[in-house]
C-alpha positions in Angstrom: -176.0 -23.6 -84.0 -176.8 -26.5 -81.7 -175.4 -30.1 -83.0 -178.5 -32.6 -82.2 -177.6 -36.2 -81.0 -179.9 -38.6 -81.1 -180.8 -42.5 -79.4 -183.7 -44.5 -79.9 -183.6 -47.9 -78.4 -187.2 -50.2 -78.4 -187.0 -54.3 -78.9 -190.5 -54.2 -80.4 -189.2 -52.2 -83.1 -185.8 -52.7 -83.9 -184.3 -55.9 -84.6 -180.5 -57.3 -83.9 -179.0 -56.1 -87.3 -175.4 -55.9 -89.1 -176.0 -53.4 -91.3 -176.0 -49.7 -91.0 -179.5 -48.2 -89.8 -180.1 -44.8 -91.8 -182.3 -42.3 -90.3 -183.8 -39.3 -92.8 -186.7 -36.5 -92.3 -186.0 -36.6 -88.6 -188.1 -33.7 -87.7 -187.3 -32.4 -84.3 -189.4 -31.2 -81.9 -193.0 -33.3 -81.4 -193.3 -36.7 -82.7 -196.0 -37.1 -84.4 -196.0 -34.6 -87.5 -199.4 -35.5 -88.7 -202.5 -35.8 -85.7 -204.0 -39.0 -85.4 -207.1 -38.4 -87.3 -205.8 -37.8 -90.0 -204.8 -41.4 -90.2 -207.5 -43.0 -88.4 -210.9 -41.1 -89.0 -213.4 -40.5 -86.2 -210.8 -41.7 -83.9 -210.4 -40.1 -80.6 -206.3 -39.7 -79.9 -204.7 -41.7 -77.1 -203.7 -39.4 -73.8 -201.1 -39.6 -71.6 -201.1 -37.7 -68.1 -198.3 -37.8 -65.5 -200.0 -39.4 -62.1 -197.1 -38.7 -60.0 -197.5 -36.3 -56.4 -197.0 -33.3 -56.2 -194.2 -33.8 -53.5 -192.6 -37.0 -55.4 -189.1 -37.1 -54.3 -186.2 -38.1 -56.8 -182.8 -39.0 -56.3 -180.2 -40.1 -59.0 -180.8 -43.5 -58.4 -184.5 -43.9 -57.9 -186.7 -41.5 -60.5 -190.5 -43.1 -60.2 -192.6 -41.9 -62.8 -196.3 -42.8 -62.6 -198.7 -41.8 -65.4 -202.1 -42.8 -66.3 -202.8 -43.6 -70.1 -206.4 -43.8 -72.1 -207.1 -45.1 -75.3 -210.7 -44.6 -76.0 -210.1 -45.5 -80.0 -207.8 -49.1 -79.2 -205.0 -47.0 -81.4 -202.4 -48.1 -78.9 -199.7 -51.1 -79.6 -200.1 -53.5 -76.8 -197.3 -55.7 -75.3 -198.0 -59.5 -74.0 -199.2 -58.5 -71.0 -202.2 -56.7 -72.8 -200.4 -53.0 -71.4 -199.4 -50.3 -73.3 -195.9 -49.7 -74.6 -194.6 -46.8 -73.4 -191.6 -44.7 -74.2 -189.3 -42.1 -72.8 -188.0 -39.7 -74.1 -185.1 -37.9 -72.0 -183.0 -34.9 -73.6 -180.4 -33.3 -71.7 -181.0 -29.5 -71.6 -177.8 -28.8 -70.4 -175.1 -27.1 -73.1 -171.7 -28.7 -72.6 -168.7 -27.0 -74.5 -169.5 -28.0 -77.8 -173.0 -26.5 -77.6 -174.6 -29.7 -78.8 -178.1 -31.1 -77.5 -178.4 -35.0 -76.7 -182.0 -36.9 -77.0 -182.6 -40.3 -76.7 -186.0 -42.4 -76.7 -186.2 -45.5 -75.0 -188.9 -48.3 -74.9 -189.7 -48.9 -71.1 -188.8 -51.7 -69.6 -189.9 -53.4 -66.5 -193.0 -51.5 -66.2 -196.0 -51.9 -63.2 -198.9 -51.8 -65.1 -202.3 -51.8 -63.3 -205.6 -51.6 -65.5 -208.2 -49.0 -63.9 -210.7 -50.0 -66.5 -211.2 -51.0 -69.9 -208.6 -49.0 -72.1 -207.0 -47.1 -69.4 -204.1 -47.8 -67.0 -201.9 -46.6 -64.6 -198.3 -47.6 -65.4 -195.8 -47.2 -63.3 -191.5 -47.3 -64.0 -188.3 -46.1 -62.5 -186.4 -43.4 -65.1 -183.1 -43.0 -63.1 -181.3 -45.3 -65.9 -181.6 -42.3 -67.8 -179.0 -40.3 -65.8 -176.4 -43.3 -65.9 -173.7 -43.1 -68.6 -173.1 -45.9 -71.0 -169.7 -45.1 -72.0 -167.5 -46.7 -69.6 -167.6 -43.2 -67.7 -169.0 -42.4 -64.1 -172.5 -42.0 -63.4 -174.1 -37.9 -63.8 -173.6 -35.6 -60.8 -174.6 -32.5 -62.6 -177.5 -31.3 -65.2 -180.4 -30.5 -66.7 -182.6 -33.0 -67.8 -186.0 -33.2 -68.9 -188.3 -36.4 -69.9 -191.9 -37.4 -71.1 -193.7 -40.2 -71.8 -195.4 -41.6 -74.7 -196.8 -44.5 -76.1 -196.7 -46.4 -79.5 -199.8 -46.2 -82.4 -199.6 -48.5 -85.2 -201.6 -47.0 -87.8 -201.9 -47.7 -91.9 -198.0 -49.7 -91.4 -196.8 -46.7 -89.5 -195.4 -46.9 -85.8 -196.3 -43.4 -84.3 -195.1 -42.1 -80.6 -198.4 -40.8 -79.7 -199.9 -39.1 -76.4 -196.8 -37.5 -75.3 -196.9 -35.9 -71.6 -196.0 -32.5 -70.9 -192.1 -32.3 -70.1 -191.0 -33.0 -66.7 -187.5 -31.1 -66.2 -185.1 -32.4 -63.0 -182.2 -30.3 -62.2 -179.0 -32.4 -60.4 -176.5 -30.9 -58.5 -173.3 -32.9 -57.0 -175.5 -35.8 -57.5 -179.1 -34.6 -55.7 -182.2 -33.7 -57.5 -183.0 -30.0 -56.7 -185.6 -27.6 -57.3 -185.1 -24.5 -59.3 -186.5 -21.5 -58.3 -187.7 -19.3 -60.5 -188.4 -15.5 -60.7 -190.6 -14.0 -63.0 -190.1 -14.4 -66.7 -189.2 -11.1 -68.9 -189.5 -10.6 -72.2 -189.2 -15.0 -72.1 -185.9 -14.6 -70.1 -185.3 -16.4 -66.7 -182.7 -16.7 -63.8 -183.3 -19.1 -60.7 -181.6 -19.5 -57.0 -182.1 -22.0 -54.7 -180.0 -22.8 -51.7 -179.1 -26.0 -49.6 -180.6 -24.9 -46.2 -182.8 -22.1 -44.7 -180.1 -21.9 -41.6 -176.1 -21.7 -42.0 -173.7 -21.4 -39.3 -171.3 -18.6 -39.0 -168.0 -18.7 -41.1 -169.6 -21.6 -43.5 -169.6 -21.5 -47.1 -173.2 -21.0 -48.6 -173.6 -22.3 -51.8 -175.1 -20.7 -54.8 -177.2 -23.0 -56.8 -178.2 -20.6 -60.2 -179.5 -21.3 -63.0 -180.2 -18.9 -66.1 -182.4 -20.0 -69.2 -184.0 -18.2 -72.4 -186.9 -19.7 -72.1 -188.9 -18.4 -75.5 -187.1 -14.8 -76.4 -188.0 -14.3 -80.3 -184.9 -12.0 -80.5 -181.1 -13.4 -80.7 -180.1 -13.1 -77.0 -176.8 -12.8 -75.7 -175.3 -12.1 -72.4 -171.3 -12.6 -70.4 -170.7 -16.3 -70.2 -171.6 -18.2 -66.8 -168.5 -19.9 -66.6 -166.1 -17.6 -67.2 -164.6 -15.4 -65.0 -166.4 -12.9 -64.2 -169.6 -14.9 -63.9 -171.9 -12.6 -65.8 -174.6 -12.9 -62.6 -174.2 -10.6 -59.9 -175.6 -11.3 -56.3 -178.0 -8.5 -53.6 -177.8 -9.4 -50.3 -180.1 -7.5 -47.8 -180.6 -7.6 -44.2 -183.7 -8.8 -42.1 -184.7 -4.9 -42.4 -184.2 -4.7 -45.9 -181.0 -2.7 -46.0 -178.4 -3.5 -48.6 -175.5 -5.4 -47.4 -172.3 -3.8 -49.1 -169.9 -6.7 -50.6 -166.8 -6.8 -47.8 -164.7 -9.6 -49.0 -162.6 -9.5 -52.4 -160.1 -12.5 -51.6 -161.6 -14.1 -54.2 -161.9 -10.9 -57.0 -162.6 -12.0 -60.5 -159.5 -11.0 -62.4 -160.0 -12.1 -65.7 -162.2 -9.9 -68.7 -165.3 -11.9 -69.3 -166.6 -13.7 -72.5 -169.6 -13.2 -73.9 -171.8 -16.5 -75.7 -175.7 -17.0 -77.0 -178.4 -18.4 -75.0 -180.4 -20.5 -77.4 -184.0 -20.6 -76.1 -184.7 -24.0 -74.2 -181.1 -24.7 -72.4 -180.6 -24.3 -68.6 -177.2 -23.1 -67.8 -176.9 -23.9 -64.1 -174.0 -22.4 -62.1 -172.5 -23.1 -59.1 -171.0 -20.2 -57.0 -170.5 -19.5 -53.2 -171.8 -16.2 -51.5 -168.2 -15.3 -51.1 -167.1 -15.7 -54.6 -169.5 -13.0 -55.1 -167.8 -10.4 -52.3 -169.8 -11.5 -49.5 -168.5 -12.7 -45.8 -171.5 -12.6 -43.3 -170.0 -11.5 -39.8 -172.5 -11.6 -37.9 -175.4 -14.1 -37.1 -179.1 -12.9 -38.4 -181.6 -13.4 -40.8 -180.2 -11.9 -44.8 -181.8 -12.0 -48.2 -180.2 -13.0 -51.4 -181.4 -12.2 -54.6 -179.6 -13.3 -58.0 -179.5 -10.4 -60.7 -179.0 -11.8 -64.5 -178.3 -9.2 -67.7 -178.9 -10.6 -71.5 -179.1 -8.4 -74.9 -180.1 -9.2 -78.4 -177.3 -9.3 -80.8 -177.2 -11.8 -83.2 -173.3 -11.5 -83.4 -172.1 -12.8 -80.3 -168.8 -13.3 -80.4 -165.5 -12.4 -78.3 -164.9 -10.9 -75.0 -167.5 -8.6 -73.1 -168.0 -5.3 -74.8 -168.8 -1.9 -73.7 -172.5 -1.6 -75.0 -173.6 0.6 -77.4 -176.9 3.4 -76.5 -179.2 0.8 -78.6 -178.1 -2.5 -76.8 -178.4 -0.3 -73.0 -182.0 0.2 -73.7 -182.8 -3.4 -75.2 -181.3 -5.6 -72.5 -183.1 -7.7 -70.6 -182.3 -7.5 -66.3 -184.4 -10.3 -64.9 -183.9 -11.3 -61.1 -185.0 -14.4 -58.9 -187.1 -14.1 -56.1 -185.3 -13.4 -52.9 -184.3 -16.0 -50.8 -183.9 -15.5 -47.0 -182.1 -17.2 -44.9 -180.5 -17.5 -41.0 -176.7 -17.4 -40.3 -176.3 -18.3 -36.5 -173.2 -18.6 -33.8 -173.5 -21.9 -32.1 -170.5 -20.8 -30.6 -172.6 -18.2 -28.6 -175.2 -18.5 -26.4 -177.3 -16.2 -27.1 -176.9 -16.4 -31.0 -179.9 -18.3 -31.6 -182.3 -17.0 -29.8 -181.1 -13.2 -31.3 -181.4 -14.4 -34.8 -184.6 -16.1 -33.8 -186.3 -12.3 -32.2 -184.7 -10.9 -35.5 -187.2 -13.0 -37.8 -190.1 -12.2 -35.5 
């Protein structure tokens, strides 16, 4: 069972105090249990949309987020500046050791705010706070991290975060903002691959950037552990005519028996292996496929080492894959390296 944590900082609401602030009925999931017309009739509820471009670019230190907010019914709280207060909410999807989930809401400070017309605006912030520890400790290279945005209804005494956007997820790795890479869902289950380059020189290490998720499986899933060794993801690799590359490098074997652990729906569990932690050492230059191969089965007791599977958990686990990436290995070394690996792509 996941251990929630939770952080809500906002200066309109809270006041300096000295006492101890007690929380109850925290309900998790949405924010706002009851819908706005059931405490203001005939009212039309606010709406908040993400504005930003489809080819945004993020980086751990700059995060703009750009939405644009309408208030048809004037339900909204308004700061002095006659704008919207908005509010973030950030949850790390990422399970750490203990298997807990961390959430924290903050009012937005320092926002641009420009009014389009009369009760809607385009508001516009920088989130990349979000990813910087308060603890004393370095800054986050790695996670999962998804936010959205909403704003704050004061209706019959009660303050209500209302309008929230659809969830924007960011994925970090060794401190860059990558995509993930989906392949098709089954049965809710998910595995991604995404690489650094398209083009890698002979004799370099390619990096793996994976990432498995349970995205909405109804049934208990469970699967080997990412992080242990083995893996629990295996690795295809194909040539530029399709044909199965054979793994031909086991310097780096896994020697040790495997774990198996749950995969609650809604956590990414990104790992980060090398093509030749997974038996692979590209001689040659070309043009190669990879393709990322993840196993899960339901089992609601999921506990120990990896198992030999019974008959019944064979025919109910779930093999999804992500879609094949190709990419070009070439000899810079060689002169006519380049221009073979470029007539192998045509």
């Amino acid at each position: 069972m996941l251990d929630n944590f939770y952080w809500f900082t906002s200066p309109s609401l809270l006041r300096p105090i000295c006492s101890p602030l007690s929380i109850t009925d925290y309900l998790p999931g949405q924010f706002l249990p009851e819908t706005v017309s059931s405490l203001a009739s005939r009212s039309r509820p606010p709406s908040i949309q993400w504005a930003n471009d489809d080819n945004e670019s993020y980086t751990r230190d700059r995060i703009p987020f750009r939405v644009r907010v309408e208030d048809p019914s004037h339900l909204l709280s308004h700061d002095d500046r006659s704008c919207p207060r908005l509010f973030v909410r950030f949850r790390e999807a990422t399970p750490p050791s203990e298997q807990s989930r961390i959430v924290r809401v903050d009012e937005v400070q320092n926002v641009a705010c420009k009014i389009e017309a009369r009760n809607r605006f385009v508001m516009e912030f920088d989130a990349s706070y979000a990813l910087k520890r308060n603890d004393g400790q370095n800054d986050r290279k790695n996670g999962e991290f998804t936010f959205d945005v909403s704003s704050l209804a004061d209706l019959k005494g009660r303050h209500l975060l209302v309008g929230t956007t659809p969830g924007l997820h960011l994925s970090m790795v060794n401190g860059n903002i990558i995509p993930r890479n989906w392949g098709p869902l089954v049965e809710g289950v998910g595995v991604s691959l995404t690489l650094d380059s398209d083009t890698f020189e002979l004799g370099a290490e390619i990096p793996l950037h994976i990432a498995v998720e349970n995205f909405s499986s109804a049934a208990p899933l469970c699967a080997s552990d990412p992080y242990y060794d083995p893996p629990g993801v295996g690795v295809e690799l194909h040539d530029a005519s399709e044909h199965p590359v054979p793994p031909n490098d086991f310097s780096g074997f896994w020697l040790g028996h495997g774990s198996s652990d749950r995969f609650p729906v809604g956590l990414v569990y990104p790992i980060e292996l090398k093509l030749k932690q997974m038996g692979y050492r590209i001689e040659r230059p070309g043009v190669y496929k990879a393709v990322v191969v993840w196993s899960a089965y339901r089992d609601e007791d999921c506990f120990g080492g990896v198992r030999v599977l019974s008959s019944e958990e064979v025919a109910s686990r779930v093999t999804v894959k992500s879609p094949a990436i190709t990419f070009r290995v070439v000899d810079h070394s060689s002169p006519g390296s380049a221009k073979t690996a470029a007539e192998t792509v045509r």
